[in-house]
MINU-945455 format. One record per residue (C-alpha): residue in one letter; y, x, z; residue number from 1. Coordinates in steps of 0.5 Angstrom, whole numbers, plus 2048, in hexadecimal, padded with zeros to 3 digits. Last residue first. Example, Ala and Ser with C-alpha at 12.3 -4.5 7.8 and 13.67 -1.06 7.14 Angstrom:
BEGIN
+------+-----+-----+-----+-----+
: rest :  py :  px :  pz :  nr :
+------+-----+-----+-----+-----+
:    S : 7FE : 81B : 80E :   2 :
:    A : 7F7 : 819 : 810 :   1 :
+------+-----+-----+-----+-----+
//
This chain:
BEGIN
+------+-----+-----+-----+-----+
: rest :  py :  px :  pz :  nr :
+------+-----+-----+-----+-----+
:    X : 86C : 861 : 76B : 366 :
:    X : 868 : 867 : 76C : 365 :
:    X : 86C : 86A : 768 : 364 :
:    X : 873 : 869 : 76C : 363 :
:    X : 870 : 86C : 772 : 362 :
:    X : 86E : 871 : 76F : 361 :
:    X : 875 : 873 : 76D : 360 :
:    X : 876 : 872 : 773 : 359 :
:    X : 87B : 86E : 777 : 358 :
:    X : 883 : 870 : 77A : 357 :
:    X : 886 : 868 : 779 : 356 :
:    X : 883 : 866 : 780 : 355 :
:    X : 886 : 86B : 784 : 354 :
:    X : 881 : 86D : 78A : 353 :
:    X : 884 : 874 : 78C : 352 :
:    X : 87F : 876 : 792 : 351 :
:    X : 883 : 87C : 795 : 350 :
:    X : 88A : 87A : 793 : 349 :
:    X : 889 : 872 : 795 : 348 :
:    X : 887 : 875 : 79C : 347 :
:    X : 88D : 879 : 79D : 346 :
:    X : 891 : 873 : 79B : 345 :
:    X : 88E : 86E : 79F : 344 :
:    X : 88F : 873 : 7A5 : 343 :
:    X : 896 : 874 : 7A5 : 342 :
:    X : 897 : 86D : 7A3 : 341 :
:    X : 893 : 86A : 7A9 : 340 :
:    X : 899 : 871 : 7AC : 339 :
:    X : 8A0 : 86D : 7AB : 338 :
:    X : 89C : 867 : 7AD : 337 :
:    X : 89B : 86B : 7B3 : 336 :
:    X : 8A2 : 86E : 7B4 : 335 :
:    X : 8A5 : 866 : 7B1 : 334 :
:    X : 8A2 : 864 : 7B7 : 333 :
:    X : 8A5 : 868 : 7BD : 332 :
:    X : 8A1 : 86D : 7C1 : 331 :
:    X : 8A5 : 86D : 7C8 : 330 :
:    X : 8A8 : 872 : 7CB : 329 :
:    X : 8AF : 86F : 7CB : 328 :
:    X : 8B4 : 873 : 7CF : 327 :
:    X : 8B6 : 877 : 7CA : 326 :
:    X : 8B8 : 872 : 7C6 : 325 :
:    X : 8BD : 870 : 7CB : 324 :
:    X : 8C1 : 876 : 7CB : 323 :
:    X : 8C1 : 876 : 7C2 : 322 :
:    X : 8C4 : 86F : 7C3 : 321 :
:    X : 8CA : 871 : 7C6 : 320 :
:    X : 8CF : 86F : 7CC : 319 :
:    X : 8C9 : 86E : 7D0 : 318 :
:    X : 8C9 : 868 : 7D7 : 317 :
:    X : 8C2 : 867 : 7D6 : 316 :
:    X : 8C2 : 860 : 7D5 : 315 :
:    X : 8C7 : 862 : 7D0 : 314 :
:    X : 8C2 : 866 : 7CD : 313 :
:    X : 8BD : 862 : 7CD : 312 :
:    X : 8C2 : 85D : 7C9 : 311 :
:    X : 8C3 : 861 : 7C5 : 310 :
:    X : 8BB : 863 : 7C3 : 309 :
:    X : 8B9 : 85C : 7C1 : 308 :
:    X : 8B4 : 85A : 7C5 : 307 :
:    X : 8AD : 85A : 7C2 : 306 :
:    X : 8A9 : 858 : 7C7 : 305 :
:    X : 8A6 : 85F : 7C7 : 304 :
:    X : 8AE : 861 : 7C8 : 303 :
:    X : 8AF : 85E : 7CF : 302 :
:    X : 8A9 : 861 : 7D1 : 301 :
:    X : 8AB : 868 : 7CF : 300 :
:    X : 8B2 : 867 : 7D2 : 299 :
:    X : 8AF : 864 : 7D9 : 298 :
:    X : 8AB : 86A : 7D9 : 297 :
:    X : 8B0 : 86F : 7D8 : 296 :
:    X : 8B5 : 86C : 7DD : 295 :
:    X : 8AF : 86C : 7E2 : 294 :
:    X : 8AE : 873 : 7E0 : 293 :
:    X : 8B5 : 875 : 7E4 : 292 :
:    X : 8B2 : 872 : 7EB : 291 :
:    X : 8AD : 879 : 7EA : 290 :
:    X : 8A7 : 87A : 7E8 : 289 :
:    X : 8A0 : 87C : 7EC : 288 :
:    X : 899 : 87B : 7E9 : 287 :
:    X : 896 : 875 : 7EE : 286 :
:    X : 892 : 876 : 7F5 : 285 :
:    X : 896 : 870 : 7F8 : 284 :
:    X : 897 : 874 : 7FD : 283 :
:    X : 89A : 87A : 7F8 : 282 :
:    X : 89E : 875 : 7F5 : 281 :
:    X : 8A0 : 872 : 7FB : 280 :
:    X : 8A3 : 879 : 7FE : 279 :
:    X : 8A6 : 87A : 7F7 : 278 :
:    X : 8A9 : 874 : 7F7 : 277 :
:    X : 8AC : 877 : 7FE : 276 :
:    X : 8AE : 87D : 7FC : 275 :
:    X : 8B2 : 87B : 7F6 : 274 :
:    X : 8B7 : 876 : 7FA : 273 :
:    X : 8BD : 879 : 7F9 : 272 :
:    X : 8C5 : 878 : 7FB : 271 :
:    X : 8C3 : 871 : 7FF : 270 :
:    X : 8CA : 86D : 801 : 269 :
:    X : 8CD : 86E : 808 : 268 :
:    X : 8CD : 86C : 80F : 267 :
:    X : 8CE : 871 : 813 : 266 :
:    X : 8CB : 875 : 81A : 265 :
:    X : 8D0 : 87A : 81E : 264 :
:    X : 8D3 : 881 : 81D : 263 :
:    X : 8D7 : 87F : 816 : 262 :
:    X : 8D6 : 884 : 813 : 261 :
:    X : 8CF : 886 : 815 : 260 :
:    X : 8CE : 87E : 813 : 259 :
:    X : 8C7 : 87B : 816 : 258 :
:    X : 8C5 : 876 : 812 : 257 :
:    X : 8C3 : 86F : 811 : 256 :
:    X : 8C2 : 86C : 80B : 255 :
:    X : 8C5 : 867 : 805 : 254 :
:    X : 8C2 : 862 : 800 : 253 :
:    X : 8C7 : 85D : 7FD : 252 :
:    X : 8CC : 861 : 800 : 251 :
:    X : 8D2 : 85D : 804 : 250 :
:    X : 8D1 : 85E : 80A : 249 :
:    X : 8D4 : 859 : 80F : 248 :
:    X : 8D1 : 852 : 80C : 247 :
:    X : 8CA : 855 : 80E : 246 :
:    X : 8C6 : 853 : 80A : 245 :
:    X : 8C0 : 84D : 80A : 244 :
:    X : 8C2 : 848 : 806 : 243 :
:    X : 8C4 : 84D : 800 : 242 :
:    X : 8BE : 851 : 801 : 241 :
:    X : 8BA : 84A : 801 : 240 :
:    X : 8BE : 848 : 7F9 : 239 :
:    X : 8BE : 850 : 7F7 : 238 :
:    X : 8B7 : 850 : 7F7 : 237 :
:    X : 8B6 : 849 : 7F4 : 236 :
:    X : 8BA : 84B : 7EF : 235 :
:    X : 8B7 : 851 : 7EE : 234 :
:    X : 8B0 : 84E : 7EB : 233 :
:    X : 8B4 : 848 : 7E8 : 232 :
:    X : 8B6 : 84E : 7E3 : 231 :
:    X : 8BF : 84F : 7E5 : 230 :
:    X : 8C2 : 850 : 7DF : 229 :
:    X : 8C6 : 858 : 7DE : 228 :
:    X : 8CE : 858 : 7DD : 227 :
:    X : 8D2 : 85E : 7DC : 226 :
:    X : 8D5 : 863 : 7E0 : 225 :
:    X : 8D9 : 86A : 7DF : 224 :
:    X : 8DB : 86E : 7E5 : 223 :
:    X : 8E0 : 874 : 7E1 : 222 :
:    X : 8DC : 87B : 7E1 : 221 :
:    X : 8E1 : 87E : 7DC : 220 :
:    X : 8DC : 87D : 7D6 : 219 :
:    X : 8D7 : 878 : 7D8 : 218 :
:    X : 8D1 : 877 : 7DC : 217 :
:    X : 8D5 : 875 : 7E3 : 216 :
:    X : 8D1 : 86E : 7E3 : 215 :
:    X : 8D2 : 868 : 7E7 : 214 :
:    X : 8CD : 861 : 7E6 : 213 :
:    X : 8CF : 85A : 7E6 : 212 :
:    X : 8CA : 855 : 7E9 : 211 :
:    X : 8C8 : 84F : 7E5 : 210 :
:    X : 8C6 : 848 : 7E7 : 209 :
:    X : 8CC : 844 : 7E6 : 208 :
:    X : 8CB : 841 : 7EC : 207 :
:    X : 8C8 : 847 : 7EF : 206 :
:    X : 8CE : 84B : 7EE : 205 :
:    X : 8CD : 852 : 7F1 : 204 :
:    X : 8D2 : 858 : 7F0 : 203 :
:    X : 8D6 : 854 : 7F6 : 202 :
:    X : 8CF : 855 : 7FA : 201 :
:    X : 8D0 : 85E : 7F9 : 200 :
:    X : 8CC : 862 : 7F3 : 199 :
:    X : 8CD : 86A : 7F5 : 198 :
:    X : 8C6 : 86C : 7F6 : 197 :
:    X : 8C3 : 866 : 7F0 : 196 :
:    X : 8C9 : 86A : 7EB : 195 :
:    X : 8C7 : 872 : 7EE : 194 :
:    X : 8BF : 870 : 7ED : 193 :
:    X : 8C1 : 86F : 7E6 : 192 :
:    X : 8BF : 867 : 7E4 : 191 :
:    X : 8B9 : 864 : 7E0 : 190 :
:    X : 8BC : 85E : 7E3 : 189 :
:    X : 8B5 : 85A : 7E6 : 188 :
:    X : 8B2 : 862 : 7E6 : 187 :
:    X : 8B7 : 865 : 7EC : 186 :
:    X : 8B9 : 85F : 7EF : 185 :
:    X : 8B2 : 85E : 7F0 : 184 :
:    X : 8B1 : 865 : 7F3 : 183 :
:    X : 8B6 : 863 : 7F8 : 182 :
:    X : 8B3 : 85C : 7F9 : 181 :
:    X : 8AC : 860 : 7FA : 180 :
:    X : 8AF : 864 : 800 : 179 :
:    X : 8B3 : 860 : 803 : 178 :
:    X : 8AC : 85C : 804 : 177 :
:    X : 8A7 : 862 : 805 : 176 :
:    X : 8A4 : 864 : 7FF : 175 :
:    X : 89D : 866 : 7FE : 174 :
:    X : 89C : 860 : 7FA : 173 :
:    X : 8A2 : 862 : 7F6 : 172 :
:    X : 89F : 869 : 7F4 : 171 :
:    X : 898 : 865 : 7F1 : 170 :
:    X : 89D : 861 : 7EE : 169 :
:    X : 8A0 : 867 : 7EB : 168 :
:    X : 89A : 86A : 7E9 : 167 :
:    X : 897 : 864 : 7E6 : 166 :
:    X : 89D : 864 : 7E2 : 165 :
:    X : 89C : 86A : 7DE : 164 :
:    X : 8A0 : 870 : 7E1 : 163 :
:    X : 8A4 : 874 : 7DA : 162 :
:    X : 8A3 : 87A : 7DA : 161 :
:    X : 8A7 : 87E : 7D5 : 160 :
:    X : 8A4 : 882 : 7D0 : 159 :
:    X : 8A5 : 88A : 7D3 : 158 :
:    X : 8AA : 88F : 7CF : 157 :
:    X : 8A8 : 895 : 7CE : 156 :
:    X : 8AD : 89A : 7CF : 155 :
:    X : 8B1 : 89E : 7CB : 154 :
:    X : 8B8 : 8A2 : 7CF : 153 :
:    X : 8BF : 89F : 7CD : 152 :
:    X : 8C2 : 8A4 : 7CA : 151 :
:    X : 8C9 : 8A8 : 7CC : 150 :
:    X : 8CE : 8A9 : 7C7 : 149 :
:    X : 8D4 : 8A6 : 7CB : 148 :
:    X : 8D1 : 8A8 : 7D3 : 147 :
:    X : 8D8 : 8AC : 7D4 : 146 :
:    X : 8DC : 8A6 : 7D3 : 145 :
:    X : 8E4 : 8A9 : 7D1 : 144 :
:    X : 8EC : 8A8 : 7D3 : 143 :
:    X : 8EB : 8A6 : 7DB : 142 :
:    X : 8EE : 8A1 : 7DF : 141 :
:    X : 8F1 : 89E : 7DA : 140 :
:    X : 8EE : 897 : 7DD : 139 :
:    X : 8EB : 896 : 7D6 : 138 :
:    X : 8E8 : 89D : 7D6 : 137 :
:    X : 8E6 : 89B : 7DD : 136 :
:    X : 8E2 : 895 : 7DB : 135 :
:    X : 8DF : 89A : 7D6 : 134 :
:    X : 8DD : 89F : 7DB : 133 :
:    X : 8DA : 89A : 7DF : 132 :
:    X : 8D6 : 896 : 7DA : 131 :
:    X : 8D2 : 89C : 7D7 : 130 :
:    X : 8D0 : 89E : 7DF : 129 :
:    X : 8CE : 897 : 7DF : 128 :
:    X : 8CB : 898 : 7D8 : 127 :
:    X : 8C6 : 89F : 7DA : 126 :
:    X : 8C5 : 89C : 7DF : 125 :
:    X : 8C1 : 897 : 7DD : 124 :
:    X : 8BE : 89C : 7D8 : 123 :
:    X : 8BB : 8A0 : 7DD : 122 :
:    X : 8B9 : 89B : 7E1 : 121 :
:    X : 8B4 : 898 : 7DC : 120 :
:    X : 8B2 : 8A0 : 7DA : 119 :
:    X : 8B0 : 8A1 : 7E0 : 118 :
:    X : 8AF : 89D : 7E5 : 117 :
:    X : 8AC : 8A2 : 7EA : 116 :
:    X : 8AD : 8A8 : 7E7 : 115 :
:    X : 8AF : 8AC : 7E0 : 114 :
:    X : 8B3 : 8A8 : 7DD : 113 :
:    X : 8B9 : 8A9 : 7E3 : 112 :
:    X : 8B8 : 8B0 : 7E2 : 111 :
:    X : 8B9 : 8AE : 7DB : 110 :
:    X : 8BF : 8AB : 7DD : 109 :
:    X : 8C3 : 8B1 : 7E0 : 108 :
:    X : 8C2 : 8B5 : 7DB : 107 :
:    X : 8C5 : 8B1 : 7D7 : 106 :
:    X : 8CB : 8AF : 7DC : 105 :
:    X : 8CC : 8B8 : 7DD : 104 :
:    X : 8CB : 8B8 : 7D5 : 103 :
:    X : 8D1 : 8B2 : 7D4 : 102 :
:    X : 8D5 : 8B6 : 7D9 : 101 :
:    X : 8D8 : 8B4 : 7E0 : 100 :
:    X : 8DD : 8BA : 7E2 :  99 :
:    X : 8E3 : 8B6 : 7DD :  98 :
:    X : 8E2 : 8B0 : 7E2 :  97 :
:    X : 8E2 : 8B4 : 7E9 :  96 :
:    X : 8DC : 8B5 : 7EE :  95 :
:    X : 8DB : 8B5 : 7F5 :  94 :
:    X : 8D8 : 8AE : 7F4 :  93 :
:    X : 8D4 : 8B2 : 7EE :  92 :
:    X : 8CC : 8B1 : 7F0 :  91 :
:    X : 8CC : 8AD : 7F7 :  90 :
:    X : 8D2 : 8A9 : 7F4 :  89 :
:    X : 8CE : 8A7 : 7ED :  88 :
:    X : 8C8 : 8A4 : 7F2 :  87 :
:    X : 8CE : 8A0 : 7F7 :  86 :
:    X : 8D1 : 89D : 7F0 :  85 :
:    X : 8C9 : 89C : 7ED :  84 :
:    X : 8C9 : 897 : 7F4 :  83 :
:    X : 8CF : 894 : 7F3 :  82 :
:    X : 8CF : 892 : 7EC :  81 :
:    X : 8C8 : 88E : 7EE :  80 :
:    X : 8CC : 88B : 7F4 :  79 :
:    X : 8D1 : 889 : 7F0 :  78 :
:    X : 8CC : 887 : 7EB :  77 :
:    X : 8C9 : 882 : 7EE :  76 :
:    X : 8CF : 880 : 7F2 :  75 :
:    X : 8D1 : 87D : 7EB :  74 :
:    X : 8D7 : 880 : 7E8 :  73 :
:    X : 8DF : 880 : 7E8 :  72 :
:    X : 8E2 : 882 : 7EF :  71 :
:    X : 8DB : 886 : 7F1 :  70 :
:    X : 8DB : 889 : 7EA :  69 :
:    X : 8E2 : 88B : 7EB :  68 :
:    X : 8E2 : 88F : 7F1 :  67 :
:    X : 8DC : 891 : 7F0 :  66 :
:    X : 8DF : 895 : 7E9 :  65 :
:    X : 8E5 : 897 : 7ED :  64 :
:    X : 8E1 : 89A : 7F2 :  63 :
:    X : 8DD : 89E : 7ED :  62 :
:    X : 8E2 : 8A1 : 7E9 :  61 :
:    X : 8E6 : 8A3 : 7F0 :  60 :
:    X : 8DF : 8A7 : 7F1 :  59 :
:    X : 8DF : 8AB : 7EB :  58 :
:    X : 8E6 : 8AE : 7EE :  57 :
:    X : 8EC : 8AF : 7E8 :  56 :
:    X : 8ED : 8B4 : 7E3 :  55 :
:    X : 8EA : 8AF : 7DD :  54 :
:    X : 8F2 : 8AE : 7DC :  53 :
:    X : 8F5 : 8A7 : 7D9 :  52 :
:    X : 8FB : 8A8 : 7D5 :  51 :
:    X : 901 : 8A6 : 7D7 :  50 :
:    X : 902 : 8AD : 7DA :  49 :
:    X : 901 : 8AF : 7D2 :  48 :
:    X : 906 : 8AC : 7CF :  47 :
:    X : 90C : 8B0 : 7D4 :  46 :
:    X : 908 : 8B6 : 7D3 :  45 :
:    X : 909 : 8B5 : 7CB :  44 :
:    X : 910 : 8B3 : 7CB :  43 :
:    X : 911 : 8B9 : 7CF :  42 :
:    X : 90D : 8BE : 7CA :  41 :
:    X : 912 : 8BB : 7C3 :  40 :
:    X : 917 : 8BC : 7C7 :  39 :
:    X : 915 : 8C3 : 7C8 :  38 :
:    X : 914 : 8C3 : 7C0 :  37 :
:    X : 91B : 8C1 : 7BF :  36 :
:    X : 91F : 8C6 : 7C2 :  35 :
:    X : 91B : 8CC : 7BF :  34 :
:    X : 91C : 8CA : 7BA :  33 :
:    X : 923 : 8C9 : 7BA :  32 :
:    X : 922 : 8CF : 7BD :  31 :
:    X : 920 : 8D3 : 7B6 :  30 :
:    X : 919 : 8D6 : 7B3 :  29 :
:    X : 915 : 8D3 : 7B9 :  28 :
:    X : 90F : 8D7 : 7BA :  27 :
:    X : 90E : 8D6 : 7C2 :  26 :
:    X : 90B : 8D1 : 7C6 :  25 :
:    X : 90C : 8CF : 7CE :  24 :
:    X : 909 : 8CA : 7D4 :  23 :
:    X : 909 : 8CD : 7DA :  22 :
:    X : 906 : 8C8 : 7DF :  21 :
:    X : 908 : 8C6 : 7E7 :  20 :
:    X : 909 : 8BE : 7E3 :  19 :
:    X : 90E : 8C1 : 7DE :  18 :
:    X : 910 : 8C8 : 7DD :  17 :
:    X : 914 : 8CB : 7D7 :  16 :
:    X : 913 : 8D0 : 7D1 :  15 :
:    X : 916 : 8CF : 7CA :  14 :
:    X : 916 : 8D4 : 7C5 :  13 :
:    X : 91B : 8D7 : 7BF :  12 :
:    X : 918 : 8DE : 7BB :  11 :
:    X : 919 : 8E4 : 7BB :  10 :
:    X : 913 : 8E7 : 7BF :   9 :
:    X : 917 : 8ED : 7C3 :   8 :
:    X : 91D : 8E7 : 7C2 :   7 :
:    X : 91A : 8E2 : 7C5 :   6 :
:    X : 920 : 8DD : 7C5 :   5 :
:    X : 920 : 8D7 : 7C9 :   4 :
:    X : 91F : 8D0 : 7CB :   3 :
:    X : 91C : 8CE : 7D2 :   2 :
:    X : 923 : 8D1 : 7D5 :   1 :
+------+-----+-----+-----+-----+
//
């Protein structure tokens, strides 16, 4: 029986196993008691198997989360999940949840600190892996985050470079055809790399002059697209294209590559193109930046000629006004009012020229 009598204790127990583990608690002044407790510890295990466990591999943690980044987010950050998701494998792959501790994940990343990106990657790691715990929590694959609690590492955050447009013609120069239309499309649009990489000809309508462009910036991943005018400049460019492709690819700007899953050359949109813009730039002898900088540039020139902010950042393709100021790096006019004002005030403190504080003296000499 799972209830009975101690009589060298004098005292009701229970005592039973479940799931290959003895569950058992004395004290119990009658059987009733008794009775009740052990009901009570079965509801109880039958709760808990509900419950999500941290006793699981580390790795299934990752898998599940790649799994879920490449179904919802952009290959960018697939693949930077991917890559992190391979370095944390290398360290706890063997490992199982409960064993992977906030100071295990502390130290982990002040080693990190320490060498060549440092603090950056630190802290960029520090929010996937934040990411990862948290997506599993509301999977119910585990119950806790280890890394709640843990401080992003102080850096220094640079001003941002923003390439004048001398420098950009001077890239767009050196450029082969293909090439300066893609850039082209890049800067005409103010686009994100990923939204000109995926753009195809039925997102082009060059009667009305505007292209629509996706993106996957949003909670859930969903592609989301908005509107962007054609300038005369791209018109032109997208007009000869059109006149000019391949009616059996439907990309606006594609490439031909070797497919290792494939075994054989493919036609297929361009992922990234960071190496060649830095090639140009360091041809061309100009500090290098990034397609990601010809947004910043575009915001910024927008701003200078005062354009209201909501609608550089619906060109943007931004969901808040807080993103898009980041983006603008320009002095703005009521700033140097602000500071003629600043400078008047200090210089009217230090020579104080009232017209009613006269001397004594000088009411005399009258």
């Amino acid at each position: 029986m799972s209830v009975y009598y101690n009589r060298r204790k004098k005292e009701w127990q229970y005592d039973f196993w479940c799931n290959k583990r003895r569950y058992t608690k004395s004290g119990f002044k009658t059987k009733r008691e008794a009775k009740k407790g052990e009901a009570l510890r079965r509801a109880m295990i039958e709760q808990s198997k509900d419950l999500p466990s941290d006793d699981i591999p580390f790795e299934q943690l990752v898998q599940e989360r790649l799994d879920y980044c490449k179904a919802h987010n952009t290959d960018h950050h697939y693949w930077d999940c991917y890559y992190l998701g391979q370095r944390w494998l290398s360290h706890w792959g063997d490992k199982r949840v409960r064993q992977i501790t906030t100071d295990i994940i502390e130290r982990y990343l002040k080693k990190i600190a320490t060498q060549g990106k440092g603090k950056h990657l630190a802290n960029r790691e520090l929010v996937l892996l934040r990411a990862l715990f948290n997506h599993s929590i509301k999977k119910k694959l585990i119950s806790s985050n280890p890394t709640k609690g843990i401080e992003f590492f102080p850096i220094e955050k640079p001003v941002k470079y923003i390439p004048p447009q001398q420098d950009i013609d001077k890239i767009l120069a050196l450029a082969d055809e293909d090439t300066r239309d893609y850039i082209s499309a890049v800067l005409e649009t103010l686009a994100r790399v990923s939204e000109i990489n995926r753009l195809q000809w039925r997102d082009v309508n060059l009667e009305e002059r505007y292209v629509v462009l996706y993106t996957r910036k949003r909670r859930g991943g969903h592609l989301t697209p908005r509107k962007i005018p054609l300038t005369q400049t791209l018109f032109s460019i997208l007009k000869r294209r059109h006149q000019e492709r391949d009616k059996s690819v439907p990309w606006v700007f594609y490439h031909e590559y070797w497919s290792h899953k494939e075994g054989k050359k493919v036609v297929g949109p361009y992922r990234s193109r960071i190496h060649m813009l830095r090639s140009l730039c360091r041809k061309a002898k100009v500090k290098e930046f990034g397609f990601h900088a010809l947004r910043h540039t575009g915001a910024s020139l927008l701003a200078n000629n005062n354009v209201p902010i909501f609608t550089i950042s619906k060109i943007l393709g931004h969901l808040s006004l807080a993103t898009t100021e980041i983006y603008l790096h320009s002095i703005g006019e009521s700033e140097r009012a602000a500071m003629d004002v600043f400078e008047k005030a200090r210089s009217n403190a230090t020579n104080p020229k009232n017209p009613s504080s006269k001397t004594k003296e000088d009411d005399e000499g009258k």
